[in-house]
N, CA and C atoms of all chains as a GROMACS GRO file, in nm:
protein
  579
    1UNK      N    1  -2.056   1.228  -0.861
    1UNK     CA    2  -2.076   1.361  -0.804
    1UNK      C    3  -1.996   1.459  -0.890
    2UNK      N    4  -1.870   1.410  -0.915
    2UNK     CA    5  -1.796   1.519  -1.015
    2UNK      C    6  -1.766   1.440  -1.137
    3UNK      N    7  -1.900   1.357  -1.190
    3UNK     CA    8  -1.825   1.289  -1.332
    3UNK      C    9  -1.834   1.425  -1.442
    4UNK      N   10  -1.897   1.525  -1.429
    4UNK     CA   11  -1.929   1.619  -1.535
    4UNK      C   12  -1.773   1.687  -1.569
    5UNK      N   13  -1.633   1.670  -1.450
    5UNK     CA   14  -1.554   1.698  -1.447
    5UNK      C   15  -1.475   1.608  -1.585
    6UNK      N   16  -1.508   1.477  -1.575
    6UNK     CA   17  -1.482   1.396  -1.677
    6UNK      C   18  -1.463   1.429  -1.837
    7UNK      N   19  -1.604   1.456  -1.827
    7UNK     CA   20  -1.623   1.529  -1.988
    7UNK      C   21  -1.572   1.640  -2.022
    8UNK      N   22  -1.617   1.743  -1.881
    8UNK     CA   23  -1.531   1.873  -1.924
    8UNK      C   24  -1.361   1.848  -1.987
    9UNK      N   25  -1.333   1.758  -1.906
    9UNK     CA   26  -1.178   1.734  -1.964
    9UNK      C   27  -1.159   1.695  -2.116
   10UNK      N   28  -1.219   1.548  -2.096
   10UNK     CA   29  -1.258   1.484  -2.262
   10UNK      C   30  -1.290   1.622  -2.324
   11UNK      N   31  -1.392   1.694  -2.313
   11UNK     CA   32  -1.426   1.810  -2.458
   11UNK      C   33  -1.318   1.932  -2.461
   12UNK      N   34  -1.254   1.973  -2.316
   12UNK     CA   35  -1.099   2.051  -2.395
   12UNK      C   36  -0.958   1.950  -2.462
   13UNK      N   37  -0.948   1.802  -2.436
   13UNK     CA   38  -0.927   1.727  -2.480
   13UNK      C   39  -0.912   1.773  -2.648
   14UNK      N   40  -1.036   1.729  -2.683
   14UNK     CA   41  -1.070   1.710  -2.806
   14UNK      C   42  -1.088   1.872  -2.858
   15UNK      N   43  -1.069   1.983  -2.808
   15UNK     CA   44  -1.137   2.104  -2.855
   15UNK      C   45  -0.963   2.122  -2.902
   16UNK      N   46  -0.877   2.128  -2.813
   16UNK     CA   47  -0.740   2.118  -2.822
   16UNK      C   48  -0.699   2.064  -2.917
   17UNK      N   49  -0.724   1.972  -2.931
   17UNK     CA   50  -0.677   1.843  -3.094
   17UNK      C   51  -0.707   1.901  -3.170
   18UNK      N   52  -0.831   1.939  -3.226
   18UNK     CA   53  -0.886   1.994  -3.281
   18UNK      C   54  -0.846   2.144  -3.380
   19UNK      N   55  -0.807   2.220  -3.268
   19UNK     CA   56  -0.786   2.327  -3.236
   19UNK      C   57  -0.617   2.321  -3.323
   20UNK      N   58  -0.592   2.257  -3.288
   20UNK     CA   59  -0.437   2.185  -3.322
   20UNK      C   60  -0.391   2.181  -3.480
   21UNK      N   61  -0.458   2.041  -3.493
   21UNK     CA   62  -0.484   2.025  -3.655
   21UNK      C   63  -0.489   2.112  -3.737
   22UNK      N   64  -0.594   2.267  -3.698
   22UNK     CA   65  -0.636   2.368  -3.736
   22UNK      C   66  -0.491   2.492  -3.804
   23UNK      N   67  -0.489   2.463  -3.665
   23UNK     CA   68  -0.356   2.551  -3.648
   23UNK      C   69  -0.213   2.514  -3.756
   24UNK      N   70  -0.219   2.378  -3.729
   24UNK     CA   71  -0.095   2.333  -3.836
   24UNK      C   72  -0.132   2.298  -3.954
   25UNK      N   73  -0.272   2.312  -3.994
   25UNK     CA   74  -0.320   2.294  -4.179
   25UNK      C   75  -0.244   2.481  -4.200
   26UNK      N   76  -0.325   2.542  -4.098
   26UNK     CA   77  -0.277   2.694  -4.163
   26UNK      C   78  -0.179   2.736  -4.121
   27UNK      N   79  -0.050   2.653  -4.098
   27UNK     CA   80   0.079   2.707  -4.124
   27UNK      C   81   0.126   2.722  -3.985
   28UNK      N   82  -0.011   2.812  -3.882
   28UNK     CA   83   0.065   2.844  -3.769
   28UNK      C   84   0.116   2.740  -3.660
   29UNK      N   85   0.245   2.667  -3.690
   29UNK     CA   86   0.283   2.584  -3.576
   29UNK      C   87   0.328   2.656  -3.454
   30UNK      N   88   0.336   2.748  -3.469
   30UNK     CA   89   0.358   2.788  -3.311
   30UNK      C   90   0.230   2.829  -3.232
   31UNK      N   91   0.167   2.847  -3.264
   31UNK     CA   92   0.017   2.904  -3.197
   31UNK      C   93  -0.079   2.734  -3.167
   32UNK      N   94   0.009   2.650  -3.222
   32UNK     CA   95  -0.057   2.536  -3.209
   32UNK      C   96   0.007   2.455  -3.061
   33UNK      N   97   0.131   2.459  -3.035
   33UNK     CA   98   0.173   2.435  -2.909
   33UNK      C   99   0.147   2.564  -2.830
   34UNK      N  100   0.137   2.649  -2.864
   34UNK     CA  101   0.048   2.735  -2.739
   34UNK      C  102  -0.075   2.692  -2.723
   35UNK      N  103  -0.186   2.627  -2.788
   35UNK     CA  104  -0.299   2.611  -2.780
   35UNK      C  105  -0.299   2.477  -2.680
   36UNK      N  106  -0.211   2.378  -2.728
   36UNK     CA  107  -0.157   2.264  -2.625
   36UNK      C  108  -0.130   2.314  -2.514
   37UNK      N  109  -0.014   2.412  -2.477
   37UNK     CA  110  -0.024   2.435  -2.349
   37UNK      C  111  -0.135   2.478  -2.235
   38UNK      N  112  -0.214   2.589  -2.344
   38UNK     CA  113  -0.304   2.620  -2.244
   38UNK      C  114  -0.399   2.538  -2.217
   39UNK      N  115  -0.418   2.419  -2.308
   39UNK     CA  116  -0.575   2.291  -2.244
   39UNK      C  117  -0.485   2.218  -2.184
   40UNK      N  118  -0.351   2.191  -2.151
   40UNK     CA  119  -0.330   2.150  -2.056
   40UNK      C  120  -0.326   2.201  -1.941
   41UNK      N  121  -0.247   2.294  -1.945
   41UNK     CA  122  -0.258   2.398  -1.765
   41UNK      C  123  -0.386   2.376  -1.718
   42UNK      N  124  -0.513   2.431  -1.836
   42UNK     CA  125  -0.631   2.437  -1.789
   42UNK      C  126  -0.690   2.272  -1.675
   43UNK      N  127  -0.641   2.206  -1.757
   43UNK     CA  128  -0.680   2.074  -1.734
   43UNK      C  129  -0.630   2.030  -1.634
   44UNK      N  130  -0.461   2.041  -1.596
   44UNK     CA  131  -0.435   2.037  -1.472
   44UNK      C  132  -0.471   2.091  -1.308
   45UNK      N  133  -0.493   2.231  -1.382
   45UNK     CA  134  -0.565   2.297  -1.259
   45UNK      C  135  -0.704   2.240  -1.236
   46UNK      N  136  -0.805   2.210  -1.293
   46UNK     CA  137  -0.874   2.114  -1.241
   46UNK      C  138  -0.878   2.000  -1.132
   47UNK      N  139  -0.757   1.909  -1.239
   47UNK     CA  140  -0.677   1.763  -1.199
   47UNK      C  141  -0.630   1.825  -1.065
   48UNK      N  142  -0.560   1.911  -1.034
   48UNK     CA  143  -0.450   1.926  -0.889
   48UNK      C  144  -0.564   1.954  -0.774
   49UNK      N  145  -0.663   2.002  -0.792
   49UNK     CA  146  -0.761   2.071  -0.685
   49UNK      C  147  -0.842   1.912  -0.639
   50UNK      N  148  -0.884   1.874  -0.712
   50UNK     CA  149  -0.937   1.701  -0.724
   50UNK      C  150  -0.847   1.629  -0.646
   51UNK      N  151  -0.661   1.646  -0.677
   51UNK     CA  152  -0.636   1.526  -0.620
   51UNK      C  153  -0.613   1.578  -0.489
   52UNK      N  154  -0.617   1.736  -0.459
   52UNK     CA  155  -0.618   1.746  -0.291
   52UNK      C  156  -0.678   1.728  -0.230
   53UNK      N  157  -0.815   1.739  -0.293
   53UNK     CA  158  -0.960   1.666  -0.234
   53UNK      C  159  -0.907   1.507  -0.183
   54UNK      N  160  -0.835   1.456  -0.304
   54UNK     CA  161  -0.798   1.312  -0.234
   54UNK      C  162  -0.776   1.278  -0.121
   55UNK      N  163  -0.627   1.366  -0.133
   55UNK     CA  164  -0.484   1.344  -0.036
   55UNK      C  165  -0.577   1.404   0.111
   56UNK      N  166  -0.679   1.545   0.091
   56UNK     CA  167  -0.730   1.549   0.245
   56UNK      C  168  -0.846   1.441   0.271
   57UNK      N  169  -0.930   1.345   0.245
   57UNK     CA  170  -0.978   1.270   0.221
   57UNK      C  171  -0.923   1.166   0.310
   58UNK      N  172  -0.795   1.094   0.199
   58UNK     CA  173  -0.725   0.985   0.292
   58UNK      C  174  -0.639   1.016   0.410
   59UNK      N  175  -0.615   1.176   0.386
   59UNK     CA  176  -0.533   1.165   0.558
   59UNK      C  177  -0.695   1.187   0.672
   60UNK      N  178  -0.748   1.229   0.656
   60UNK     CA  179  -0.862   1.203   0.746
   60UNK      C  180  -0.900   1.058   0.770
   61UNK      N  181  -0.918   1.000   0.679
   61UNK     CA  182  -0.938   0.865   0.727
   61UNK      C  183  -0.876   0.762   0.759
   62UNK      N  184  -0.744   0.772   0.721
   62UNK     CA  185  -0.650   0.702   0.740
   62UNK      C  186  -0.549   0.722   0.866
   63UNK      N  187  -0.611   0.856   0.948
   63UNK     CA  188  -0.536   0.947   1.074
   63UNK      C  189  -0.367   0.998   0.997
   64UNK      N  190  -0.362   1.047   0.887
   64UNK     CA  191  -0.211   0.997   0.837
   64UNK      C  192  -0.156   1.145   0.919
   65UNK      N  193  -0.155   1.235   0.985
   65UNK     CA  194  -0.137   1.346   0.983
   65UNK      C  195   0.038   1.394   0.998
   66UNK      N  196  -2.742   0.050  -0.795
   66UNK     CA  197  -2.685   0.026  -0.722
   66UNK      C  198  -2.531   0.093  -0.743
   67UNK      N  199  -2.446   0.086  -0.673
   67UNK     CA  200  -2.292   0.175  -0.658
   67UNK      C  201  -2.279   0.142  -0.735
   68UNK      N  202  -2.234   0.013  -0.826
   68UNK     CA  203  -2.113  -0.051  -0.870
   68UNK      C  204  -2.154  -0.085  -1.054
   69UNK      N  205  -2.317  -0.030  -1.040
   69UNK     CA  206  -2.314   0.028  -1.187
   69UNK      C  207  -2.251   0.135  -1.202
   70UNK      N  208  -2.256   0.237  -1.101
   70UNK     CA  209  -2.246   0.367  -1.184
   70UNK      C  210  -2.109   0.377  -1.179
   71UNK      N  211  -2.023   0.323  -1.086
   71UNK     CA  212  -1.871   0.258  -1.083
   71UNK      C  213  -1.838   0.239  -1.235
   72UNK      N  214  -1.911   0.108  -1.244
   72UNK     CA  215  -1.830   0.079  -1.361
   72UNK      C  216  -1.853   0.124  -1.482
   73UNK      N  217  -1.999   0.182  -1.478
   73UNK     CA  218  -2.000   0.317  -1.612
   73UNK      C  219  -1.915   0.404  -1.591
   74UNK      N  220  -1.881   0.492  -1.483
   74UNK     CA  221  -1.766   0.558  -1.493
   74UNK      C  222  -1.645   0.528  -1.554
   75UNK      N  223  -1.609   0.431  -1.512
   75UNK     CA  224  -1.478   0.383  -1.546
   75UNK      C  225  -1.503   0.372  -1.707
   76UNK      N  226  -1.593   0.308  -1.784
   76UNK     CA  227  -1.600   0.289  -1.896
   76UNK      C  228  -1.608   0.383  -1.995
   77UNK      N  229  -1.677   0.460  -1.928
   77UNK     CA  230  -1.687   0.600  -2.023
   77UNK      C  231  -1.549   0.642  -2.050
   78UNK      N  232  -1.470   0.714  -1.911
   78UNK     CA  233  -1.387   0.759  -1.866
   78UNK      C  234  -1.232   0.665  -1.965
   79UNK      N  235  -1.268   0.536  -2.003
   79UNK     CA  236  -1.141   0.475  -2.052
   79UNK      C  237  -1.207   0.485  -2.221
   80UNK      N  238  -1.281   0.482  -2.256
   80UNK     CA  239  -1.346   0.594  -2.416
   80UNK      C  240  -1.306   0.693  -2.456
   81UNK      N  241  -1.321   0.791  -2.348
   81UNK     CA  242  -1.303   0.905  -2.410
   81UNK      C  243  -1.169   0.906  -2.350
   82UNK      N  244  -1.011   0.824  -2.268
   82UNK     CA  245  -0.889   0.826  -2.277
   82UNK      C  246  -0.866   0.780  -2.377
   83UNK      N  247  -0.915   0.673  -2.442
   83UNK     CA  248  -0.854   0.612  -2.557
   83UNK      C  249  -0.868   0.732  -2.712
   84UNK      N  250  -0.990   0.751  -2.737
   84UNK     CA  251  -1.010   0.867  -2.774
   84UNK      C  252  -0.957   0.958  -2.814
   85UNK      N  253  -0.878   1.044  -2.689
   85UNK     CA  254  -0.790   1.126  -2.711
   85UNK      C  255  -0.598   1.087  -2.674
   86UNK      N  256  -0.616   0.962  -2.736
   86UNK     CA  257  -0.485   0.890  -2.700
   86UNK      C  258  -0.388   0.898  -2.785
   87UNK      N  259  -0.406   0.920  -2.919
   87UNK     CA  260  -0.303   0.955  -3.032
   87UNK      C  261  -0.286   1.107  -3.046
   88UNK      N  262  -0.374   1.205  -3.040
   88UNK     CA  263  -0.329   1.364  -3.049
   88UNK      C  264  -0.282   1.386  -2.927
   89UNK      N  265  -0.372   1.357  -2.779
   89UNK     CA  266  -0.296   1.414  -2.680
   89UNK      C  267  -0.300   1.295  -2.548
   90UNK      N  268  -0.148   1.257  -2.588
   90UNK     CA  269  -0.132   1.186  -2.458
   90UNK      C  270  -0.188   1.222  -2.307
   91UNK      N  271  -0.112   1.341  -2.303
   91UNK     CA  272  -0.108   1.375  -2.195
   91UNK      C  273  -0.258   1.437  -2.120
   92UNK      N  274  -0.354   1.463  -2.218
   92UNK     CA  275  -0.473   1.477  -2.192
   92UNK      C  276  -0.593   1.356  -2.113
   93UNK      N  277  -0.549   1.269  -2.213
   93UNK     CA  278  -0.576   1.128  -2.180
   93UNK      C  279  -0.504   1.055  -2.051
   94UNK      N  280  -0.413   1.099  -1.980
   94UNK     CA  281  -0.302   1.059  -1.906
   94UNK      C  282  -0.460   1.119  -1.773
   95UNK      N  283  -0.503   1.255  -1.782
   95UNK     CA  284  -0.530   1.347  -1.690
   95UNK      C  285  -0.668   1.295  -1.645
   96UNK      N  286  -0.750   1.245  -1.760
   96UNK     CA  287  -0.888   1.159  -1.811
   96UNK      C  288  -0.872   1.032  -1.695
   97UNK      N  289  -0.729   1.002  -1.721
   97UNK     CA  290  -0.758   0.843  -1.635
   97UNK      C  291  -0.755   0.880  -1.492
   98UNK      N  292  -0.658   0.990  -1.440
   98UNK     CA  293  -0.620   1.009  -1.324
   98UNK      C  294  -0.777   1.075  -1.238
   99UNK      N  295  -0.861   1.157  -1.340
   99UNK     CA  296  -0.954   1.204  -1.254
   99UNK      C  297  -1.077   1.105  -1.210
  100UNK      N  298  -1.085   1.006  -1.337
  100UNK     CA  299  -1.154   0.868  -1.359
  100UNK      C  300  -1.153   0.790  -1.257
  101UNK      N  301  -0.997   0.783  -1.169
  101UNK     CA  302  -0.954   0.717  -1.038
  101UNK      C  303  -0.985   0.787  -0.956
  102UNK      N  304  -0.997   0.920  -0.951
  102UNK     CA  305  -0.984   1.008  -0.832
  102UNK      C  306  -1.174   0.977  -0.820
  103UNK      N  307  -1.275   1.008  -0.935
  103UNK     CA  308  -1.390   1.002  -0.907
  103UNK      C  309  -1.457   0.915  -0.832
  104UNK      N  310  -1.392   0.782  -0.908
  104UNK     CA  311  -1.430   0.634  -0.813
  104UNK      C  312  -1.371   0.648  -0.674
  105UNK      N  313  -1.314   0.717  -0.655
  105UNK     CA  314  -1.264   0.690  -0.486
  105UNK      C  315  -1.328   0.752  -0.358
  106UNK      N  316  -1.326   0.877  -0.436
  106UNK     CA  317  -1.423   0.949  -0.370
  106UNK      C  318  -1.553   0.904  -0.337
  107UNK      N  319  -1.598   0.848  -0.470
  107UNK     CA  320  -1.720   0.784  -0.441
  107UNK      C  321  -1.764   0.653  -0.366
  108UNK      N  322  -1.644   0.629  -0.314
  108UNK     CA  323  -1.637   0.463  -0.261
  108UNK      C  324  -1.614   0.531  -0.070
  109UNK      N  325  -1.519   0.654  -0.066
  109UNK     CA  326  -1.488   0.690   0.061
  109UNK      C  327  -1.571   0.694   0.163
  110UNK      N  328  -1.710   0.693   0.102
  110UNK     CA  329  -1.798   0.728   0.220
  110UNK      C  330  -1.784   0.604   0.300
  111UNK      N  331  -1.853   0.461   0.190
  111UNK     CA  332  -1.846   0.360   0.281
  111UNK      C  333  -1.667   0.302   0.365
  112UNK      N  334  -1.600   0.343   0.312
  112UNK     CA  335  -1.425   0.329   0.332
  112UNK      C  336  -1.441   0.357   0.490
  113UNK      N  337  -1.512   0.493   0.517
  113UNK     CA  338  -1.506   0.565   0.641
  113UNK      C  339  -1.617   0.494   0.752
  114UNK      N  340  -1.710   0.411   0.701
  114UNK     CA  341  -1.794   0.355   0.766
  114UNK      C  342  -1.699   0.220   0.808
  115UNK      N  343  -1.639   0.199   0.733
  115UNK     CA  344  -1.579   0.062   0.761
  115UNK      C  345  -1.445   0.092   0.873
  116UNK      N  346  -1.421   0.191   0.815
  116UNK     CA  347  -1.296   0.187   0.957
  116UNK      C  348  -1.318   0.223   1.114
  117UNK      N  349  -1.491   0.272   1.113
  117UNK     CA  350  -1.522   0.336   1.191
  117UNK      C  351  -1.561   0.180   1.244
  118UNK      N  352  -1.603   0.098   1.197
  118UNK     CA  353  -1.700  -0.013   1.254
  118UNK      C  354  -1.517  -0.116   1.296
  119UNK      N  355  -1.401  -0.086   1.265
  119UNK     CA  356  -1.317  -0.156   1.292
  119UNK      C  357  -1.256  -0.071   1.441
  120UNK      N  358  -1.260   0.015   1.412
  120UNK     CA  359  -1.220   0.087   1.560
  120UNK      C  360  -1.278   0.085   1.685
  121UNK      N  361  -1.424   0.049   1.612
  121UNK     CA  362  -1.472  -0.001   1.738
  121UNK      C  363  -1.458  -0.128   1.798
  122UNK      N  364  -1.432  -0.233   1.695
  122UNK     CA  365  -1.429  -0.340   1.744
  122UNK      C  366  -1.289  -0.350   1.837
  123UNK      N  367  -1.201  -0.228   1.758
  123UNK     CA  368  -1.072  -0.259   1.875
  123UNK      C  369  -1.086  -0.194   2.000
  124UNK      N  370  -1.183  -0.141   2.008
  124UNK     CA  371  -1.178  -0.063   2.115
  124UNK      C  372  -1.258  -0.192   2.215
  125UNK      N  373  -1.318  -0.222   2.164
  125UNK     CA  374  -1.423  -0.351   2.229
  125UNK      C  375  -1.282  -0.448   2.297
  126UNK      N  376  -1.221  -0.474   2.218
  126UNK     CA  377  -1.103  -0.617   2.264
  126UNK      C  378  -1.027  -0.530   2.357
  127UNK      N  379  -1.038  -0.370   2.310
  127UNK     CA  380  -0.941  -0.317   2.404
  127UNK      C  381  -0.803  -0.341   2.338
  128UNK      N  382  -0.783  -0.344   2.232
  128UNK     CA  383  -0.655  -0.336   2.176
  128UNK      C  384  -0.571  -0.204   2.189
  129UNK      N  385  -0.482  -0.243   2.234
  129UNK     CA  386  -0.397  -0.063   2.196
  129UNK      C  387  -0.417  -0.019   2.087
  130UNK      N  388  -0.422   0.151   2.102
  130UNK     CA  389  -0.478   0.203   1.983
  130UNK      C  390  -0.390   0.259   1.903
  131UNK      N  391  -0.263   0.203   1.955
  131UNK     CA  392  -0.127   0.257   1.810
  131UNK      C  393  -0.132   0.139   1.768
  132UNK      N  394  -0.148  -0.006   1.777
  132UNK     CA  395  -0.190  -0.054   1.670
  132UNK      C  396  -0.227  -0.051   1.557
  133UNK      N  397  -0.378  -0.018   1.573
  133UNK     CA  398  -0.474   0.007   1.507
  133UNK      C  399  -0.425   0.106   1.390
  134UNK      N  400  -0.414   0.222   1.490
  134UNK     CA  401  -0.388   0.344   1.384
  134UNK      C  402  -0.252   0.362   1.281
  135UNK      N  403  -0.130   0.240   1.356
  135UNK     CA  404  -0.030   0.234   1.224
  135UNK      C  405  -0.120   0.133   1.144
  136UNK      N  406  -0.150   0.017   1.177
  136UNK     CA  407  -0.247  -0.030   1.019
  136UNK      C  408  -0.281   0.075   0.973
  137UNK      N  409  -0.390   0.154   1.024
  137UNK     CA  410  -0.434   0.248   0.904
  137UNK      C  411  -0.367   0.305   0.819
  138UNK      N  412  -0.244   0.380   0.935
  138UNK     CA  413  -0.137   0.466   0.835
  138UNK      C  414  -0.057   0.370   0.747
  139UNK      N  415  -0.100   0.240   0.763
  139UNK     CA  416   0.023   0.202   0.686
  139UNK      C  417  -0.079   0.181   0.548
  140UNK      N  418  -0.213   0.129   0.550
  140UNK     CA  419  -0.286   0.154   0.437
  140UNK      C  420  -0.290   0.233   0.375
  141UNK      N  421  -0.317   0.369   0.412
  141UNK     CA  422  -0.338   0.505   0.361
  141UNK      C  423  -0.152   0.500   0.277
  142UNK      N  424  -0.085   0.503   0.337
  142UNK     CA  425   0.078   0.554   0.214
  142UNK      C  426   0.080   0.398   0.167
  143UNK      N  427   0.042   0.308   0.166
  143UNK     CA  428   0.043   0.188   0.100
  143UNK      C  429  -0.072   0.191  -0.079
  144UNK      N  430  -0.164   0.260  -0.022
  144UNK     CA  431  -0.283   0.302  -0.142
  144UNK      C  432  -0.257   0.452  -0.193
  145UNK      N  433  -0.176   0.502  -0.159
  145UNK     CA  434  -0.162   0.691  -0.220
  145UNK      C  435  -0.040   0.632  -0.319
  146UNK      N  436   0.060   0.566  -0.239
  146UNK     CA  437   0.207   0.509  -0.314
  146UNK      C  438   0.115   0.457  -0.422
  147UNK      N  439   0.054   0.347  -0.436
  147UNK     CA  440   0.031   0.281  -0.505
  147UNK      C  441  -0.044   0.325  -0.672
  148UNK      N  442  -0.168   0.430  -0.597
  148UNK     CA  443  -0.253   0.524  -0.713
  148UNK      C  444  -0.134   0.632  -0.767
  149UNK      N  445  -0.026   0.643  -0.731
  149UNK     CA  446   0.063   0.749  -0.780
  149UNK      C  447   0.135   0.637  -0.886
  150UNK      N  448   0.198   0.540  -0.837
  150UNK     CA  449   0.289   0.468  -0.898
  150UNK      C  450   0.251   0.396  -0.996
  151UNK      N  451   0.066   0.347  -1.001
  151UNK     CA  452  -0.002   0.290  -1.126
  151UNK      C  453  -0.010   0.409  -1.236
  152UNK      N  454  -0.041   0.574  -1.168
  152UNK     CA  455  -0.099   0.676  -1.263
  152UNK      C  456   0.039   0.668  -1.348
  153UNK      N  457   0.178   0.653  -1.314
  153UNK     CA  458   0.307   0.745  -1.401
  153UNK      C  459   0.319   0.607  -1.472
  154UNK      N  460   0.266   0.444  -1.420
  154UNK     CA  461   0.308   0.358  -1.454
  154UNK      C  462   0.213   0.360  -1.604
  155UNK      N  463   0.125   0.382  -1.570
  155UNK     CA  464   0.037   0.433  -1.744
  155UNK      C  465   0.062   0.492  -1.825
  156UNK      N  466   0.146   0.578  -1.735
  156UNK     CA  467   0.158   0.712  -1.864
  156UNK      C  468   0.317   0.643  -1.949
  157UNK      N  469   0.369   0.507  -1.860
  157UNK     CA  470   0.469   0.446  -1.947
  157UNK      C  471   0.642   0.492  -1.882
  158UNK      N  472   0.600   0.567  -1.737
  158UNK     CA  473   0.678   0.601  -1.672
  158UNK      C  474   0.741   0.520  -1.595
  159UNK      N  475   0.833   0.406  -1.632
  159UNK     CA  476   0.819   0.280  -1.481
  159UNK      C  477   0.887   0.308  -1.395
  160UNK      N  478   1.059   0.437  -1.459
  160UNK     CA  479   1.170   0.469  -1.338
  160UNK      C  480   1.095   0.563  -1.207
  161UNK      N  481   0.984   0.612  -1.275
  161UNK     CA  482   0.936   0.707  -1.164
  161UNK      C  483   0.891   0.606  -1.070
  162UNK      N  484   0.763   0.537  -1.118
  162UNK     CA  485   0.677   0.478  -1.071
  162UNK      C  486   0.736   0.348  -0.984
  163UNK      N  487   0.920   0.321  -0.970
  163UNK     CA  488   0.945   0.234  -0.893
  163UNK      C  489   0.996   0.299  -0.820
  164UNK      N  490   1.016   0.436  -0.834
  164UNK     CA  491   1.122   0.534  -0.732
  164UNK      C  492   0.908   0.567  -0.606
  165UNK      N  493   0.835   0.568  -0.678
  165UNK     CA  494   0.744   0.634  -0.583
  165UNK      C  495   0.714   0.506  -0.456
  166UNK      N  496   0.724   0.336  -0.586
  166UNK     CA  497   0.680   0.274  -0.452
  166UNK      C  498   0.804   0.228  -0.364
  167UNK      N  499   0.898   0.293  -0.390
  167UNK     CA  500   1.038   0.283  -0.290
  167UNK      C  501   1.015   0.406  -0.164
  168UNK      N  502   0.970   0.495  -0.193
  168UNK     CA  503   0.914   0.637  -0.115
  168UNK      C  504   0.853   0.571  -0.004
  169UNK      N  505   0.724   0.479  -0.066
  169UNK     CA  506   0.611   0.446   0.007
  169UNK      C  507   0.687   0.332   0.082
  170UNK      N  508   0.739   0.214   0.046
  170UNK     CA  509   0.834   0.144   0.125
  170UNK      C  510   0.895   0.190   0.245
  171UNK      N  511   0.956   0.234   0.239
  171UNK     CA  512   1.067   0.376   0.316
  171UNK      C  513   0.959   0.405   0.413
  172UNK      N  514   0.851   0.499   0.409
  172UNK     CA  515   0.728   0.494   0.458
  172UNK      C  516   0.714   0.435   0.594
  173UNK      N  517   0.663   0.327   0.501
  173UNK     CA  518   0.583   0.237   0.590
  173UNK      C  519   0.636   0.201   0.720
  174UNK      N  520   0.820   0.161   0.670
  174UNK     CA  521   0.916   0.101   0.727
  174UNK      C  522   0.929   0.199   0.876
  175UNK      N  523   0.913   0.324   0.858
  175UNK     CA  524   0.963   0.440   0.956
  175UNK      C  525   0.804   0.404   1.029
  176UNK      N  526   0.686   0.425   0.984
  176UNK     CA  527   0.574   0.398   1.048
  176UNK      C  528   0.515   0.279   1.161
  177UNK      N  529   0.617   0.208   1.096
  177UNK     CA  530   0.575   0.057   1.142
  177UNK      C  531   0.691   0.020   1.265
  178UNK      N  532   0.838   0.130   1.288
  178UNK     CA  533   0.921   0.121   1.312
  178UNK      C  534   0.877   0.115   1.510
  179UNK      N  535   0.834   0.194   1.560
  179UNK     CA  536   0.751   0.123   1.720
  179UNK      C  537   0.706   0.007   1.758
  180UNK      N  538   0.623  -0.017   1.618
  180UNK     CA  539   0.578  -0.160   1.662
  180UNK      C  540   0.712  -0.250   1.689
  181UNK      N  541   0.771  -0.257   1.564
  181UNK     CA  542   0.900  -0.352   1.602
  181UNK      C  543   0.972  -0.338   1.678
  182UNK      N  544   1.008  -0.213   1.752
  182UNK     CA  545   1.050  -0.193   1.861
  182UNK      C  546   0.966  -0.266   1.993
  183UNK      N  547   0.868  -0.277   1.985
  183UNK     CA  548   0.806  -0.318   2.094
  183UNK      C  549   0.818  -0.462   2.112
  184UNK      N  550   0.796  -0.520   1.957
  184UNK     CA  551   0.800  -0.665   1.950
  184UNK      C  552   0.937  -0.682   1.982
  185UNK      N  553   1.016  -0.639   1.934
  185UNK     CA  554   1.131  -0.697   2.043
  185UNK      C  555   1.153  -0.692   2.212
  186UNK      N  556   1.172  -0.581   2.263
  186UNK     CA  557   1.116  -0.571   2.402
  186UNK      C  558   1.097  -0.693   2.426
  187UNK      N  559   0.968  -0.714   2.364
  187UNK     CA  560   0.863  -0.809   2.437
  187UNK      C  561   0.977  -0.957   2.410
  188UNK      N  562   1.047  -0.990   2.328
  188UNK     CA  563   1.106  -1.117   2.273
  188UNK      C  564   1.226  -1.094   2.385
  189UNK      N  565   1.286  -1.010   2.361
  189UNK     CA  566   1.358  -0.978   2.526
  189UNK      C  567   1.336  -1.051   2.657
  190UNK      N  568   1.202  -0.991   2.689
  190UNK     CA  569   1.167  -0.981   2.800
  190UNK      C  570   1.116  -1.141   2.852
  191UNK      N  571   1.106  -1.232   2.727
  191UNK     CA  572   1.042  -1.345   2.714
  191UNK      C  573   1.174  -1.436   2.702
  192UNK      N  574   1.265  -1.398   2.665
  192UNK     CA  575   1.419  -1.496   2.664
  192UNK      C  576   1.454  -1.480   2.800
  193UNK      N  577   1.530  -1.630   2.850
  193UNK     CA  578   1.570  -1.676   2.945
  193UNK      C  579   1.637  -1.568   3.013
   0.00000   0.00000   0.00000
């Protein structure tokens, strides 16, 4: 249902790496850990909304309240 | 059937972690965690059919229903501890990942803590 979430990750993943390499052939190492930070945040905020889906999920079924 | 598309998930999902496993750990770290989160979700429906078909049966024997419902609770922080403490245990984290299933321990122990109260009572009440 949300595997498209999958890939989206894998392709900022790899757009990031990418993006990276780029950055440190042309000198700019600092714009290259900014580029890291932001596909991660991005990626997390994804990841955190997903795992609340979890956590409300198993306390419903599990009565955990 | 489910348990193809299960395990294509998973397969894909551990490809494209490996993949991005030497530039970005931590990307790959996020790959596995949503990989778990997808399969679960996708398994919850029947999860919820099954506990539903167990509640009834306790209700059938007439079992008390704090029973029942600390099993559950004790499953539910027994499997959250556990998907937390495998995710940091991947990422190569083990001090976390033994501090989370000490959390969940702790847990259980406070959850489960009526019942044993009762079972004694009852061992009480059953000595001479």
């Amino acid at each position: 249902m949300s595997v498209d979430l999958i890939f989206k990750i894998a392709g900022i993943g790899i757009l990031v790496a990418v993006l990276n390499q780029v950055l440190d052939r042309s000198g700019k190492g600092e714009y290259a850990t900014m580029v890291t930070l932001a596909g991660v945040v991005i990626v997390l905020m994804m990841v955190i909304n997903m795992i609340s889906k979890l956590f409300d999920s198993v306390k419903t079924i599990f009565q955990l309240y | 059937m489910e348990i193809m598309q299960i395990a294509g998930i998973g397969i894909i999902a551990t490809i494209l972690a490996v993949i991005l496993k030497e530039q970005k750990q931590e990307i790959a770290l996020q790959i596995s965690i949503v990989a778990g989160l997808v399969i679960f979700l996708f398994v919850i429906t029947k999860l919820e059919y099954v506990v539903e078909v167990l509640s009834t049966l306790a209700d059938r024997v007439d079992l008390d229903f704090i029973y029942f419902s600390t099993i559950l609770k004790v499953i539910g922080i027994a499997y959250i501890a556990e998907f937390a403490a495998q995710v940091s245990r991947d990422a190569g984290e083990g001090a976390i990942a033994s501090k989370i299933e000490l959390g969940g321990k702790v847990l259980i122990m406070v959850v489960s803590m009526p019942i044993l109260m009762g079972l004694l009572d009852l061992i009480m009440k059953i000595m001479p």
